[in-house]
C-alpha positions in Angstrom: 37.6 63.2 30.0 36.6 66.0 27.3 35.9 63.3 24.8 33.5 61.2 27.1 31.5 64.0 28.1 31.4 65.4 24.3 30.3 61.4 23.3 27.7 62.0 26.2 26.4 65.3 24.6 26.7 63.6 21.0 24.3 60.8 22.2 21.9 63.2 24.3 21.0 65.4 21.0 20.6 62.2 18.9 17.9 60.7 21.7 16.1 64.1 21.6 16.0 64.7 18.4 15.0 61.2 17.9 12.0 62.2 20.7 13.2 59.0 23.0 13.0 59.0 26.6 16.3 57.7 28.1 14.1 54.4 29.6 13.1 54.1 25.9 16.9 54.0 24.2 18.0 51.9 27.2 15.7 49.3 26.0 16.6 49.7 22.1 20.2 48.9 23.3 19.7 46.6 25.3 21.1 48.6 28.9 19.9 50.3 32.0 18.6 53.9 32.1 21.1 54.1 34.6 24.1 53.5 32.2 22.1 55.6 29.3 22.0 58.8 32.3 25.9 58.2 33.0 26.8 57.8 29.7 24.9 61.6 28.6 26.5 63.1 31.7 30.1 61.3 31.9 30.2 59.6 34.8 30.4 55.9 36.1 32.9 53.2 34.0 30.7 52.1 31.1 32.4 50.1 28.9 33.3 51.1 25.1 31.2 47.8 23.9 28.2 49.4 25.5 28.7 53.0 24.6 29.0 52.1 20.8 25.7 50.0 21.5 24.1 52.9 23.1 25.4 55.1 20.3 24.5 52.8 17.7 20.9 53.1 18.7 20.4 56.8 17.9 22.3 56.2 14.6 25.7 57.4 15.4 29.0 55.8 15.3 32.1 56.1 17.4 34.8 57.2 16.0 38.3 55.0 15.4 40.7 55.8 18.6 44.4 55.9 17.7 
């Protein structure tokens, strides 16, 4: 659970600092604001496709899970 809410903070600095709205990175990856908002606070079962998109958007990357 740690590393979904620290993927959740990663993603919420990059929008900021990027000066996006959530509505606006939702659109950019092609989601809900709803999934972007659950994603930045760790809740709900997004799937990993969708995170990496959402990621992706604010330039980051997710890391390689072993």
């Amino acid at each position: 659970m740690a590393a979904i809410i620290s993927i959740g903070r990663a993603i919420r600095t990059a929008r900021r600092r990027h000066r996006l709205t959530q509505e606006q990175l939702a659109e950019l990856a092609g989601t809900s604001t709803r999934t972007v908002r659950e994603i930045e606070h760790g809740s709900g079962s997004t799937s990993i496709a969708t995170v990496a998109a959402v990621a992706d958007a604010v330039g980051l990357t997710l890391g390689v899970i072993s």
